[in-house]
Phi, psi and omega in degrees: 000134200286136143310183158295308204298278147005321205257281164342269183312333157311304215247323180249171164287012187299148181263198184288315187306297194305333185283302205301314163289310249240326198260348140295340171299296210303314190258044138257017202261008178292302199294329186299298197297351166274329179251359183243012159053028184212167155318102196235164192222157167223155195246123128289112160283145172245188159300157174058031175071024193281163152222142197242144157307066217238010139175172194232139165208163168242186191241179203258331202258007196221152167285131186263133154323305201239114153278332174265171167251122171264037179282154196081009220201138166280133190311144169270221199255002132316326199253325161307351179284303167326319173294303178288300170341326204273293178337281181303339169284297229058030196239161160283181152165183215240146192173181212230158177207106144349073179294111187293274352196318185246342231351077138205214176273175183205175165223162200208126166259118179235115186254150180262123183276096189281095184285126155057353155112041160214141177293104162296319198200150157250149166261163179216150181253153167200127183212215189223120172303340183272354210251030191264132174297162204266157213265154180198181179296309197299324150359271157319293200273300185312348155277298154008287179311284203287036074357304167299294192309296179270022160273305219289319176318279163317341160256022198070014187252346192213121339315130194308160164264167179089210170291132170242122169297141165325081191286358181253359155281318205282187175271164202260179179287350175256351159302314203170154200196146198217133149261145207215097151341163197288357189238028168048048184250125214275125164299288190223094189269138188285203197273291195320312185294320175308325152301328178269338176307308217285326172295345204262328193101017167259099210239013163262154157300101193288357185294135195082010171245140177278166173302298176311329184291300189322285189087031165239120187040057202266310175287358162288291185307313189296321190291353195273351177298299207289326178257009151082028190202161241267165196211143156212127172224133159280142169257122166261093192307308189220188187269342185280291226214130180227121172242172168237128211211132195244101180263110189265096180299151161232157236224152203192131180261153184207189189268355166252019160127218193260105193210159215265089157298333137205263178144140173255137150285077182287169170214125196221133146263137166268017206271354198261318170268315156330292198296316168281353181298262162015314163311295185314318171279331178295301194296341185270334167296332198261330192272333169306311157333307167314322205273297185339264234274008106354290183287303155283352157272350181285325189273000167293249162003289150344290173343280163294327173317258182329310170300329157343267193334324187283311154351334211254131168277316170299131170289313117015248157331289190314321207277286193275030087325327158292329225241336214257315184275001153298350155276314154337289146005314195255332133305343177274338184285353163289324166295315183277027155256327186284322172314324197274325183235147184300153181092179167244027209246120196225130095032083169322301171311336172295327171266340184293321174312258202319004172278313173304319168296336163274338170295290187322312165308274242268336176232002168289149171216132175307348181262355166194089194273086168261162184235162190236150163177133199260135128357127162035215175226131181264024194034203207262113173244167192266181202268343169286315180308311192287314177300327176253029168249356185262321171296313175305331185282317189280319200288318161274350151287331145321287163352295163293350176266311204272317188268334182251029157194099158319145148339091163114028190240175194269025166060212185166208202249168127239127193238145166245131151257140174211133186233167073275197178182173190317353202255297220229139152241121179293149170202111174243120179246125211218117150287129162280003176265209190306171172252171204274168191289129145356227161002353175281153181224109194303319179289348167266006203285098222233350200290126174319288165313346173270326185303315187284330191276321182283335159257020159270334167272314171282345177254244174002308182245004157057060184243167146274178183202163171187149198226119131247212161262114160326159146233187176272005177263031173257004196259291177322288155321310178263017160086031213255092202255324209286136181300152148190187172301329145097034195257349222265142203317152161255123178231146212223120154261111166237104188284127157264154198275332172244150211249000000 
């Protein structure tokens, strides 16, 4: 379905300023179409006496007229008497209209919306009398109301200039509604609104009283008098109760400008969606926690480890303590990095940088001088993908360190690349040192790190895996610059991201 703006720029001459308001109409008119319990539609003249449809809302608080949408679509020759009446007046009316839709009659009310002091468009309220809510005070006063709304419309006053608060967060007119004299003293609170009061803890009868006595959004309502244009505000009424509240002015052209005749309140407690937000933050706060102490117990263990080791005489021994707490390691960087961000969901490239830096401590030398570098981006994964894809990553860069450049060879590059896309996450890790055996064969590969690599990716992360011989445009490609034998393995992972 065509926007307005989109409908506007097709069919009429209208400039950028005239779309922009009328597309500012369109998104406060929900609040119109609520207080007038009926449909409203709006109309743009075209050429050749046409009027085009160019949106709709129905109401929240009402039986709606129209099952369809008729945006896009031409006034018929009824609604066009009405239409044109207006165009040329600048005035409302009122009048009876043929619906094809119900096949009888409906009425229909048109207001001219006035842009710069000329009628861009009409709005229309349109309903059925039998299907009109039977009239009571909230009625009564909500017509009223919208009564005001399509003078301040008709005068250029509605939609506001300036900041306009977010009408699609705030509370609608069926949360609740306080009408408000020019000294924010209350006319009228609907049922609803009178409910969140009695939740907020104002249990007297507020009519005649002001919003500072109420000791409710008193500063909220003055700021939307004093700057003349909508307000949305949370209120923490009690540590218990939170409302949420939309002050709205309404507006009057006089021969000394523009002044504030009164104003509507919405009103929502919100203390029930707060408490789980609030909820929400705890739990994400207590689970970061974990992964901190997690992560310090791992670096606990490192330690103890490490202090072992120096005990240890076999070279050996030393050898595979090194090899146990670098895993560790590497599991604890993942817990401090999920300590660090909300959720359970982590920044890959966060754990691969610092994974490079730790390998480079533990196996760079002056005696085989390689360098590490990572690639792309692996986007964002949950901490089950991630924690055996960090292990898998330290095991073949070991690897590529201990078989493709030996003690005394002039050393090279090993680069991790990473890519994805909705399906999958790629992980290529490609070395310039030695190259693999004739004969070697990765599934038969019995070497502790190959062994881990292989069933945490075919088992665990339900990935593939493949070891081949580099070639050169894999060299190529990753700018692999740094001298080596240029022999050295390509190993290729591919994980999927949905399960």
């Amino acid at each position: 379905m065509p926007t307005l703006a989109e409908l506007a720029h097709d069919h009429t001459e209208l400039n950028s300023d005239a779309i922009e308001h009328l597309t500012a109409l369109v998104s406060e008119w929900g609040m119109l179409a609520d207080f007038c319990f009926a449909d409203m539609l709006l109309y743009v003249p075209v050429s050749e006496g046409k009027w085009l449809i160019t949106a709709q809302v129905r109401a929240a608080t009402g039986q709606t007229l129209y099952h369809s949408d008729y945006v896009d679509t031409w006034a018929s020759e009824s609604e066009k008497i009405l239409l044109d009446q207006c165009l040329a007046s600048g005035q409302t009316a009122q009048g009876e209209i043929f619906v094809q839709a119900i096949g009888g009659p409906a009425n229909m009310l048109v207001v001219p919306v006035s842009f710069e002091g000329s009628t861009v468009a009409v709005l229309s309220r349109e309903w059925v009398t039998d299907n009109a809510r039977k009239s009571g005070q909230l009625e009564s006063t909500y017509a009223e109301i919208f009564a005001k709304f399509v003078e301040m419309v008709a005068e250029g006053l509605f939609p506001f200039d300036g900041r306009i608060a977010d009408a699609s967060v705030a509370p609608r007119v069926g949360d609740g509604a306080i009408v408000l004299d020019a000294a924010t003293r209350v006319r009228y609170a609907s049922p609803n609104a009178v409910s969140a009061l009695h939740r907020a803890g104002v249990s007297t009868n507020a009519i005649g009283q002001t919003l500072a006595e109420l000791g409710v959004a008193e500063n909220a309502a003055r700021n939307a008098f004093e700057r003349k244009e909508p307000v949305v505000e949370e209120i923490e009424q009690t540590s218990e109760v939170t409302l949420l509240t939309r002050s709205i002015p309404m507006l009057r052209r006089t021969l000394t400008g523009v002044e504030v005749t009164g104003g509507v309140l919405l009103l929502r407690d919100v203390s029930e969606l707060r408490r789980r937000d609030r909820l929400l933050l705890t739990k994400d706060a207590t689970i970061r926690e974990i992964h901190h102490r997690v992560k310090n117990n791992l670096q606990t263990i490192s330690s103890l480890l490490r202090l072992q080791a120096r005990r240890l005489e076999s070279p050996e021994a030393k050898d595979a303590i090194a090899e146990s707490v670098r895993r560790i390691r590497t599991i604890a960087l993942v817990h401090e990095t999920l300590s660090r961000e909300p959720g359970e969901d982590i920044a890959f490239i966060e754990i691969v940088r610092p994974l490079m830096r730790l390998v480079e401590e533990g196996l760079q030398s002056a005696d085989r001088p390689v360098t590490f570098e990572v690639k792309g981006d692996g986007g964002r994964l949950p901490a089950t993908v991630a924690t055996p894809l960090s292990v898998v990553i330290l095991e073949l860069l070991q690897n590529a360190v201990d078989h493709g450049f030996p003690e005394g060879s002039a050393g090279g590059s090993v680069v991790v690349s990473l890519s994805h896309d909705d399906d999958a996450l790629t992980i290529r890790v490609v070395n310039n040192g030695v190259g693999l055996s004739p004969d070697f064969d990765f599934s038969k590969a019995t070497g502790l790190g190959l062994s881990i690599v292989r069933t945490l990716v075919t088992t665990e992360l339900a990935g593939t895996i493949e070891m081949r011989v580099a070639a050169a445009e894999d060299f190529a490609q990753l700018s692999m610059n740094t001298p080596g034998s240029g022999e050295g393995p390509v190993v290729e992972l591919r994980v999927p991201l949905q399960y």
